[in-house]
C-alpha positions as CSV (number, residue, x, y, z in Angstrom):
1,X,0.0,0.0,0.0
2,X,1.1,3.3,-0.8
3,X,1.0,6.1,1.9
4,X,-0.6,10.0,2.0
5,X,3.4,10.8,1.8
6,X,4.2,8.0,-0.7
7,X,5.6,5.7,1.8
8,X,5.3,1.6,0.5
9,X,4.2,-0.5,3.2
10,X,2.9,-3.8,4.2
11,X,-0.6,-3.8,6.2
12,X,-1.2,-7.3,7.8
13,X,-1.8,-9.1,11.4
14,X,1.9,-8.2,12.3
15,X,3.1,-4.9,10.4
16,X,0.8,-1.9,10.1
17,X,-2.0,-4.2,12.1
18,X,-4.1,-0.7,12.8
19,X,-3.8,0.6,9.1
20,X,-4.7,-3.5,7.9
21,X,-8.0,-3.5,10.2
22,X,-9.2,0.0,8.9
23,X,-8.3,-1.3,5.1
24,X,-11.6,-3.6,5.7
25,X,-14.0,-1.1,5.6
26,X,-12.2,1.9,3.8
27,X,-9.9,-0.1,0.8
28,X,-8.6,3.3,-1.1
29,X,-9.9,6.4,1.2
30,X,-6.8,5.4,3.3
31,X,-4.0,4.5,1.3
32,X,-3.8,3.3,-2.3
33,X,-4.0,-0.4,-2.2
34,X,-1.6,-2.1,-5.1
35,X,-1.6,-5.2,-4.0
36,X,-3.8,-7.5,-2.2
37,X,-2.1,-11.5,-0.7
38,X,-5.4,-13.7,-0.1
39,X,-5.7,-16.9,1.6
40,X,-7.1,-19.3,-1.4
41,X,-9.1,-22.7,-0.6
42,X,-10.8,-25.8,-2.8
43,X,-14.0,-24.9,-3.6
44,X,-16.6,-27.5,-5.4
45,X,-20.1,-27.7,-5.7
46,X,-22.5,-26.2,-3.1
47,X,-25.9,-27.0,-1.9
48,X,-28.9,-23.9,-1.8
49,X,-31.0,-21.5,-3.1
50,X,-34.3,-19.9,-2.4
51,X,-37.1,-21.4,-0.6
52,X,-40.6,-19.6,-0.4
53,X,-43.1,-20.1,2.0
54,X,-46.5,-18.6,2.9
55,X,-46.9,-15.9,4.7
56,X,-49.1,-17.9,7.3
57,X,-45.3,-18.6,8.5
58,X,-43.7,-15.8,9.3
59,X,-44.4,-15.7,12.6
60,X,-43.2,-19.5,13.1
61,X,-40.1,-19.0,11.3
62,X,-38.7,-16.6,14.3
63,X,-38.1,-19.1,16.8
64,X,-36.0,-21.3,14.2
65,X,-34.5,-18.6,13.0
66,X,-33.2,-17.7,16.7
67,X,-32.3,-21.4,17.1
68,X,-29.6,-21.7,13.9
69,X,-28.0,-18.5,14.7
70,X,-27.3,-19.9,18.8
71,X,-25.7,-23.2,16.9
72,X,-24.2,-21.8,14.1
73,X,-20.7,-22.7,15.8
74,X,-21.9,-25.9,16.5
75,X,-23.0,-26.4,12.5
76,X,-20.7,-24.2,10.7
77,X,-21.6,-25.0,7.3
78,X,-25.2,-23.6,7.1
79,X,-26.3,-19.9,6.0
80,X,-28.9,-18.4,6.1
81,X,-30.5,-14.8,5.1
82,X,-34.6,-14.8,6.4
83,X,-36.0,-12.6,3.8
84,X,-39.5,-10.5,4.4
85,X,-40.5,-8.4,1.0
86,X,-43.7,-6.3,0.1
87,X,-44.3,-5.6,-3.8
88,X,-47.0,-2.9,-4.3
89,X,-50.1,-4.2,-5.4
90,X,-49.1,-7.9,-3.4
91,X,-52.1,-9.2,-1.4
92,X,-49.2,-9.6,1.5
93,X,-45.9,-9.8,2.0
94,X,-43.7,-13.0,0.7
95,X,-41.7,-14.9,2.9
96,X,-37.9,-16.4,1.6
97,X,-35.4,-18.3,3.2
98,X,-32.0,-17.8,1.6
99,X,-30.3,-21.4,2.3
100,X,-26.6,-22.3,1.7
101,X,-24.6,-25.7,2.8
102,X,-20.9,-25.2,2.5
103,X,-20.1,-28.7,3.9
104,X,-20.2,-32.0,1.6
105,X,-22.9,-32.3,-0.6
106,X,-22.2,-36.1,-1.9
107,X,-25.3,-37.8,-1.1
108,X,-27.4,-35.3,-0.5
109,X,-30.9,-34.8,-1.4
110,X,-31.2,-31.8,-3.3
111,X,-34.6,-30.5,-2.4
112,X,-34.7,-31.5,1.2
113,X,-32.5,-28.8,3.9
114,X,-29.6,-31.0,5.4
115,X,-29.6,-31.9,8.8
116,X,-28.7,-30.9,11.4
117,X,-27.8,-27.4,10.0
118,X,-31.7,-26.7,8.9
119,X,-33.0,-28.7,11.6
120,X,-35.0,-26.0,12.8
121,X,-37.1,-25.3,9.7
122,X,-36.8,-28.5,8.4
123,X,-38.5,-30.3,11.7
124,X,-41.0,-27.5,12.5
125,X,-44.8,-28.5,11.5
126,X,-45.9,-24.7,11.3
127,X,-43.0,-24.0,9.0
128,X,-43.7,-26.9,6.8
129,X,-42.6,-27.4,2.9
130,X,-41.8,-24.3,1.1
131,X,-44.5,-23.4,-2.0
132,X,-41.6,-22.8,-4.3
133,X,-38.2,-23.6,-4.0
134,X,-34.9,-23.1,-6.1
135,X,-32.8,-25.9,-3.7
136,X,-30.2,-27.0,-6.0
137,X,-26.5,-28.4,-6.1
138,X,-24.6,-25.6,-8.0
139,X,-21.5,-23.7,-8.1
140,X,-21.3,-20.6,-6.5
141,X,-21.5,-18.4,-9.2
142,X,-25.1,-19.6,-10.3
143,X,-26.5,-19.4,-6.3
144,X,-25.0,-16.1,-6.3
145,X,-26.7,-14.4,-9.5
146,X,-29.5,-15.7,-8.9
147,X,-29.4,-13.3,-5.9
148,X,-29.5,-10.1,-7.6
149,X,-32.6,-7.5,-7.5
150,X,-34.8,-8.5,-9.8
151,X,-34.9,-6.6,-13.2
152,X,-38.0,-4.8,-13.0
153,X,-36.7,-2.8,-9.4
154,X,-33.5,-1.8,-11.2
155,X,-35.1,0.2,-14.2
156,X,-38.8,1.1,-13.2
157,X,-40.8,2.9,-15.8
158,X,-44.2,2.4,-14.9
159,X,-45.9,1.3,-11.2
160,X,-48.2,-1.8,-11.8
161,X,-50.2,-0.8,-9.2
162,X,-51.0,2.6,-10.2
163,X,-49.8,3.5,-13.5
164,X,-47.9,6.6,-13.1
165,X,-45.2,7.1,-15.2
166,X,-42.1,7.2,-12.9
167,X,-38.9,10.3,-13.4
168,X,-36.8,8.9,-10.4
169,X,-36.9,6.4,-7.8
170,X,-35.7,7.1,-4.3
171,X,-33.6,4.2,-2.5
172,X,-33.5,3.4,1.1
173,X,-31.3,1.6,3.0
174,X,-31.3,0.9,6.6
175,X,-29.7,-1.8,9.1
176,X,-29.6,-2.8,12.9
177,X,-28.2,-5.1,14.8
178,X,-29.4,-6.6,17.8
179,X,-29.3,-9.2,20.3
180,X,-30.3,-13.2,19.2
181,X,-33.4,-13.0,20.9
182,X,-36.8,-14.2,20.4
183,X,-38.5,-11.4,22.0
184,X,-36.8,-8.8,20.8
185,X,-37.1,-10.5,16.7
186,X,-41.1,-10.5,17.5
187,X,-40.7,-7.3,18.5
188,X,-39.1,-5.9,15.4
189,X,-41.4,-7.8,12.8
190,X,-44.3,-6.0,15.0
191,X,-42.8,-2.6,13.8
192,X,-42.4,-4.1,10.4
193,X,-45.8,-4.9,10.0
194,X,-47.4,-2.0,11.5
195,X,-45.3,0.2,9.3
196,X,-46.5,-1.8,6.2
197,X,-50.2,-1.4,7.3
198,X,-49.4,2.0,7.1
199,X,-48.1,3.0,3.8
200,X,-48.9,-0.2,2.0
201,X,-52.0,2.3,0.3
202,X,-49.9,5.1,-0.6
203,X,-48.9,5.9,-4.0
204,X,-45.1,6.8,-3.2
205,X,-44.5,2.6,-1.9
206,X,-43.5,0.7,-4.2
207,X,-41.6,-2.2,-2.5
208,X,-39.9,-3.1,0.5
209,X,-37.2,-5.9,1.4
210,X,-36.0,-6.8,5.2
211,X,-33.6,-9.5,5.3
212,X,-32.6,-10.8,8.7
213,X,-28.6,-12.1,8.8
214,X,-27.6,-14.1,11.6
215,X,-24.2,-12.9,13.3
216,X,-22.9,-15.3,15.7
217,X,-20.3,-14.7,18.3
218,X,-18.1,-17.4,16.4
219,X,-17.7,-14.6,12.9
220,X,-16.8,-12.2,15.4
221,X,-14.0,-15.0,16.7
222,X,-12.2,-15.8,13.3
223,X,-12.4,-12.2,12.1
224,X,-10.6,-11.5,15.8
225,X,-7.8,-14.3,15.0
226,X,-7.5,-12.3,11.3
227,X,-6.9,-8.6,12.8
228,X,-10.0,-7.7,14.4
229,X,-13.8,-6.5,13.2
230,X,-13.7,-2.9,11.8
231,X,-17.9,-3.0,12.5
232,X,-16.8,-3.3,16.0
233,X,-18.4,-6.2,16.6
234,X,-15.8,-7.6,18.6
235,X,-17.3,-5.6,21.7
236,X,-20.4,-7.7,21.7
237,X,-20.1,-11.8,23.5
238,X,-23.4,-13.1,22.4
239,X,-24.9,-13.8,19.3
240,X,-26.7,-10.9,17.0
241,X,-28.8,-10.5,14.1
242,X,-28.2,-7.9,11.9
243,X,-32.1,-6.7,10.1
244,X,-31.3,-4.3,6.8
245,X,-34.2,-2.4,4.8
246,X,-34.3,-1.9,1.3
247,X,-37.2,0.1,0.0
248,X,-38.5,2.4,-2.9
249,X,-40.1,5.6,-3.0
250,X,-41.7,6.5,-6.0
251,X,-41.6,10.1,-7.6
252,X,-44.0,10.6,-10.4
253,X,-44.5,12.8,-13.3
């Protein structure tokens, strides 16, 4: 890297180990970056994909979600992203489970969640089989594109639900993180849903994504043994969840 004063330096867990923490979330506002060393490993095929369920769920899905983050250390090779989205016009919201299984997938039934990683959905009667479902044994790069915002939110022309012709659409993004903990995840989908019986009606909503990410004590752990969380989550012992909002405000013409 390549200082204010053009100074070359190494930045890693033993030389510059402030400058190589701060790199994480800032790349070139500190320094310019020429060279990056990266720890490589084997990667084959992976198991996931997208799982939808009714809405009838949602509520049900809380306690498991809950459940995999606390033995995420226990189960290492599941992920998760819980996914809550409102699409104007939508009789209610939809209700996706964002599974990947990092661990070996010989044997394993595609279209059923491995055990004991997704034990917690996978065993809960009020949770049930999704309606639609994506589960697959792919690479990476096909589980990951098929990730991306649909094409219709990324160039908008007119709203379905109203038929204005739209000049600009406003983004919003939000996050929080907070503790692993049943009562306070009810809590937050109570705000969710009383904001979306709000301004579900309004001409200026047009859509709205929460996703709920488990962060376990054990990322906070191995990012410690590779030079420290710049999020700071290193201050926290227990287990978190970490809720981000995307939505879309419409501006019409």
């Amino acid at each position: 890297a390549v200082l204010g004063n053009g100074t070359v330096v190494q930045a890693n867990s033993e030389n510059n180990s402030d400058l190589w923490t701060a790199l994480k979330g800032s790349l070139n506002n500190l320094v310019l970056v020429t060279r990056f060393d990266i720890v490589a490993f084997k990667s084959g095929d992976l198991w996931g994909g997208v799982a939808t369920y009714p809405p009838s769920t949602a509520r049900a899905q809380l306690p498991a979600l809950v459940e995999f983050t606390d033995a995420v250390a226990e189960n290492p090779f599941g992920s998760l992203l819980f996914v809550w989205t409102y699409l104007k016009g939508a009789e209610d919201v939809a209700i996706q489970n964002l599974y990947e299984y990092t661990g070996d997938v010989e044997g394993l039934d595609p279209t059923k969640l491995p055990s004991p990683e997704f034990d917690a959905f996978s065993t809960d009667p009020a949770i049930g089989e999704p309606v639609a479902s994506t589960l697959r044994i792919d690479n990476l790069t096909s589980l990951t594109a098929e990730l991306d915002s649909p094409k219709e939110l990324r160039s908008v022309i007119v709203c379905p639900a109203c038929n204005h012709l739209l000049t600009n659409v406003s983004n919003l993004y939000a996050s929080i993180t907070f503790s692993n903990n049943l009562t306070v995840v009810n809590g937050v989908v109570d705000i969710l849903e009383e904001k979306l019986a709000k301004y579900r009606d309004e001409d200026f909503f047009a859509y709205a994504s929460v996703q709920f990410q488990p962060l376990p004590r054990v990322f906070t752990e191995n990012s410690l043994e590779r030079g420290g969380n710049v999020l700071g989550l290193d201050r926290y012992t227990d287990n978190n969840l970490c809720k981000s909002l995307h939505a879309l405000k419409l501006i019409f013409s």
